[in-house]
Backbone as CSV, one residue per row, in Angstrom:
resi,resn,N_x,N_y,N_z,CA_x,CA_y,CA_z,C_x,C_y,C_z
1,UNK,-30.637,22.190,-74.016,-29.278,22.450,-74.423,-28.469,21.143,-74.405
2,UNK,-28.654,19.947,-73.237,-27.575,18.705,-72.801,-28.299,18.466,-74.662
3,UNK,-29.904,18.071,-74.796,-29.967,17.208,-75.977,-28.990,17.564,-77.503
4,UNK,-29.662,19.275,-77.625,-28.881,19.843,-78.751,-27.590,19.735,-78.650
5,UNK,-26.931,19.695,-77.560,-25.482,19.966,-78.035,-24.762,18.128,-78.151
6,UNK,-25.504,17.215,-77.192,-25.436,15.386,-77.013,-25.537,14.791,-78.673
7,UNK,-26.773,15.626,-79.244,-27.286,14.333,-80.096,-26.373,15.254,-81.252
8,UNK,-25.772,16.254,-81.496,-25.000,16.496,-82.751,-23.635,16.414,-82.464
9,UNK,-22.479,16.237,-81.246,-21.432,15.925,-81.023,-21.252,14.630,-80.304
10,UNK,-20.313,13.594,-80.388,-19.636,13.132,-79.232,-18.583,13.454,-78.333
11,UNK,-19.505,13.786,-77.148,-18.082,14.499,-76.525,-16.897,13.592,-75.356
12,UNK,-16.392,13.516,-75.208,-14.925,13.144,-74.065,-16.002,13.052,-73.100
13,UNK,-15.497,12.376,-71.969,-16.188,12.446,-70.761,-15.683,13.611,-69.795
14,UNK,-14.883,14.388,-70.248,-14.207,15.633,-69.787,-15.017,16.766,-69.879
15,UNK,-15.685,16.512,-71.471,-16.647,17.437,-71.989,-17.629,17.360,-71.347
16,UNK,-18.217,16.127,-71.003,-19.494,15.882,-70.769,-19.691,16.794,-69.632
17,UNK,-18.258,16.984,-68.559,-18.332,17.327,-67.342,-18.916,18.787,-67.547
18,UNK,-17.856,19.357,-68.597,-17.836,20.912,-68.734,-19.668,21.397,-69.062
19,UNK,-20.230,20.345,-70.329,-21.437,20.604,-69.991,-22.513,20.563,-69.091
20,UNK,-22.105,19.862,-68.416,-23.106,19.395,-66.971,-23.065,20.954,-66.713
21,UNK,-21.339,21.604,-66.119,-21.582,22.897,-65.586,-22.626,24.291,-66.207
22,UNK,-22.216,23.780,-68.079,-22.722,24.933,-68.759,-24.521,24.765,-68.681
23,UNK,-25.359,23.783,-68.313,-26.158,23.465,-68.040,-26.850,24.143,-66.905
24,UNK,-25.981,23.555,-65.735,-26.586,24.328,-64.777,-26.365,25.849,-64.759
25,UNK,-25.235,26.539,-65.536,-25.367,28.122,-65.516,-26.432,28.605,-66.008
26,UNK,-26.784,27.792,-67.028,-28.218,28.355,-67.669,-29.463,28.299,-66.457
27,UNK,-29.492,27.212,-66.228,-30.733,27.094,-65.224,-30.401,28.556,-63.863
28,UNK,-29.482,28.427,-63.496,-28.913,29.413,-62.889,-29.324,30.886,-63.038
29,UNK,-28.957,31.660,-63.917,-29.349,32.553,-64.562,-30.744,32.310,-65.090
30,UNK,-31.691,31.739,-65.894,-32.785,31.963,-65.783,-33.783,32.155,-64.537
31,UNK,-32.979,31.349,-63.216,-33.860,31.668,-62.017,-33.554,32.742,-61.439
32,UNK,-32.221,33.415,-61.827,-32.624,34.859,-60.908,-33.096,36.113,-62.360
33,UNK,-33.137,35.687,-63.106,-33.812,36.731,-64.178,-35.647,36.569,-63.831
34,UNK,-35.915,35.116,-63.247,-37.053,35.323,-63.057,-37.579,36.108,-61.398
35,UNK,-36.373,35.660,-60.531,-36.346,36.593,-59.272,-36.240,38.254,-59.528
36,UNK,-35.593,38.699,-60.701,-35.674,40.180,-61.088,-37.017,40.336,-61.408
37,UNK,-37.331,39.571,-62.343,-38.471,40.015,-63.145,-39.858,39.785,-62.133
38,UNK,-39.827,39.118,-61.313,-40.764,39.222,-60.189,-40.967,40.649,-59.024
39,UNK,-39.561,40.601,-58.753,-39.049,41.587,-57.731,-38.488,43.137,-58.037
40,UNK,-37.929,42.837,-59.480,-37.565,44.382,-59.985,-36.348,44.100,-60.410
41,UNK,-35.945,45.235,-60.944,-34.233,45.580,-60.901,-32.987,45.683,-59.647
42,UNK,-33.949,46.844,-58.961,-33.985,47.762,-58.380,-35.012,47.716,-56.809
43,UNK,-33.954,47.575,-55.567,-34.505,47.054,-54.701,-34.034,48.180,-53.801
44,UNK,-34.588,48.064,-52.634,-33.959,48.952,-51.353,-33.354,48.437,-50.395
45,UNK,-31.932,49.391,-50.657,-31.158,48.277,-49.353,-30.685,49.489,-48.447
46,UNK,-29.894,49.102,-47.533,-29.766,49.978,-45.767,-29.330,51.185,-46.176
47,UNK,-28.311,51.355,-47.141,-27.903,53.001,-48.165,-28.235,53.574,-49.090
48,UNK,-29.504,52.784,-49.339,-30.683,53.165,-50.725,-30.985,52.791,-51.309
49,UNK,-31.195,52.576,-52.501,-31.828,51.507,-53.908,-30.501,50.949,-54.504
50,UNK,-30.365,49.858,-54.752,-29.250,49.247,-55.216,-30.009,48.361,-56.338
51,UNK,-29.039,48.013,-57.253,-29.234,46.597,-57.982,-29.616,45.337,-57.308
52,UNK,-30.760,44.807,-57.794,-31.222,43.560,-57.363,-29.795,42.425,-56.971
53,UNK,-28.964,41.782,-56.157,-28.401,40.927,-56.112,-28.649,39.273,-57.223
54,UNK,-29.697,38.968,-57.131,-30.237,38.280,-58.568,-30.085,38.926,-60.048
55,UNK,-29.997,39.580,-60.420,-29.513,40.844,-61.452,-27.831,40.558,-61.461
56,UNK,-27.292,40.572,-60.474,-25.870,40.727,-60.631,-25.679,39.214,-61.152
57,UNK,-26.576,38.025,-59.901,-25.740,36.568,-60.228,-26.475,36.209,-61.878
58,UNK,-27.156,36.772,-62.458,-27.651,36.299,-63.721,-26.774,36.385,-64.377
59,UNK,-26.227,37.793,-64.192,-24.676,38.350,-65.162,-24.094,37.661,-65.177
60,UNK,-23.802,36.873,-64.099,-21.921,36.341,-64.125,-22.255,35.006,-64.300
61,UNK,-23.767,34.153,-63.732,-24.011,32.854,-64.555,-23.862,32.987,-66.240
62,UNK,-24.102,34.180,-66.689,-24.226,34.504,-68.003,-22.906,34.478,-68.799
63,UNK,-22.086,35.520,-68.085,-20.346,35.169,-67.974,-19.530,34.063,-67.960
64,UNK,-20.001,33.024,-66.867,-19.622,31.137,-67.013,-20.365,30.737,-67.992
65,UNK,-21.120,31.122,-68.374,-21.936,29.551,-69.833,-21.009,29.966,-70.750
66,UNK,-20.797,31.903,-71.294,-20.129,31.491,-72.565,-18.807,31.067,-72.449
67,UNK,-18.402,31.357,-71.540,-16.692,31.057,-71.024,-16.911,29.125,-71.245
68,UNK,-17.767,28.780,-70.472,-17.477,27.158,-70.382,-18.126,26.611,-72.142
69,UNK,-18.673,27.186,-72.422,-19.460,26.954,-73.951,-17.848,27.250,-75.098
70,UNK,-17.435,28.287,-74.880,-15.977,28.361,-75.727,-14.688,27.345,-75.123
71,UNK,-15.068,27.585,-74.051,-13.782,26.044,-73.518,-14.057,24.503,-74.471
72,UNK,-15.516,24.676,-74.725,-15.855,23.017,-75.458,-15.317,22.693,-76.915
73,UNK,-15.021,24.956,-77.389,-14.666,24.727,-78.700,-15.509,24.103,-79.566
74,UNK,-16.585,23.846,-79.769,-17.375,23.006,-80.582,-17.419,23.689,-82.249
75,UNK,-17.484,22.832,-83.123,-17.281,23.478,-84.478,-18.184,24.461,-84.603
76,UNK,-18.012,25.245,-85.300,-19.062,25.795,-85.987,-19.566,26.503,-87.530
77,UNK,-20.888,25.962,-87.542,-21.009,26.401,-89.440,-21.040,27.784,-89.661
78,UNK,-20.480,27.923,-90.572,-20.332,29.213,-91.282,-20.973,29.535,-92.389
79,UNK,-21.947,30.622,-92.714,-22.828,31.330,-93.402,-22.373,30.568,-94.663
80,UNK,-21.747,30.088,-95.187,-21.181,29.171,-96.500,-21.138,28.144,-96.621
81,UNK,-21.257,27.714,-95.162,-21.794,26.119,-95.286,-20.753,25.236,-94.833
82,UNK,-19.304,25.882,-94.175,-18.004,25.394,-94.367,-17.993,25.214,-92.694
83,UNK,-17.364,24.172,-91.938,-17.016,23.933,-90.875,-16.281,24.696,-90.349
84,UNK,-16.187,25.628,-89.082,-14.768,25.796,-88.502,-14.634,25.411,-87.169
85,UNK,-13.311,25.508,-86.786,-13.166,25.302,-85.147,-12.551,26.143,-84.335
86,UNK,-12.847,26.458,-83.423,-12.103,28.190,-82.844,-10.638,27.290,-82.586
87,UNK,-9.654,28.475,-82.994,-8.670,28.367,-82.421,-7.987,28.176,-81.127
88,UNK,-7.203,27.276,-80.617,-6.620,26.780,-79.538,-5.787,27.730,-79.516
89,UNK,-5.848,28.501,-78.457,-5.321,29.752,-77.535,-3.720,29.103,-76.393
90,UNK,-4.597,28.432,-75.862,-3.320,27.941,-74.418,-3.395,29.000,-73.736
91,UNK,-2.887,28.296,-72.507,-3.004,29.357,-70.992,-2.104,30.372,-71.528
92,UNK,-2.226,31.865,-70.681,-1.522,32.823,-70.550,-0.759,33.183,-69.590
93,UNK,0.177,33.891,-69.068,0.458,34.292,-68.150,1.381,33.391,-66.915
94,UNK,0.855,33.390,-65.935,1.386,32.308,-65.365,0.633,30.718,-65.302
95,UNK,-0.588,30.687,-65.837,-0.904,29.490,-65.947,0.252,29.020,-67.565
96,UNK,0.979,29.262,-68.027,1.851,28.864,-69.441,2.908,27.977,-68.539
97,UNK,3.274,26.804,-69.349,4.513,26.128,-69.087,5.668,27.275,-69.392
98,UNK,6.733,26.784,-68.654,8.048,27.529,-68.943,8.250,27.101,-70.430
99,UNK,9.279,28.101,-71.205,9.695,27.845,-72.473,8.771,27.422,-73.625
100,UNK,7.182,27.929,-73.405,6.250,27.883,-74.579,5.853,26.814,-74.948
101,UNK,6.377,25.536,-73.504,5.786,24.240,-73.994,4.784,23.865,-73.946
């Protein structure tokens, strides 16, 4: 993923950071999909069979890559051949400057 996404953009050294993280989510999540897939789904715990805990952190490593992968905004081609770039959103809520600045 560092090569594919390195050798077709130059990114900020800001970016670079964000990918380092989106990097390791992947590695992340593939090691507890392989701790499921060794161990099960479906484990026994002190109140009965529960969801594997590796199962859950795959999810939410899964949850940070695309979150940090859309933070990079990186272009993307469109079935026509035409460039686009996702739209710049800005914080919501209380992360927003006063007065929409």
């Amino acid at each position: 993923m560092w090569r594919a996404i390195t050798g077709k953009f130059d990114l900020e050294p800001h970016e670079l950071e964000v990918l380092k993280q989106i990097v390791v989510s992947v590695d992340l999540a593939a090691a507890a999909d392989a701790i499921v897939a060794a161990e099960g789904l479906i484990i026994r715990g002190e109140s009965g069979p529960k969801q594997h805990p590796a199962a859950i952190e795959g999810r939410l490593q899964r949850q940070t890559f695309t979150r940090l992968l859309a933070s990079l905004r990186l272009p993307v081609e469109n079935d026509d051949g035409t460039v686009s770039v996702p739209q710049y959103r800005g914080p919501r809520g209380p992360y927003a400057l006063a007065g929409g600045e």
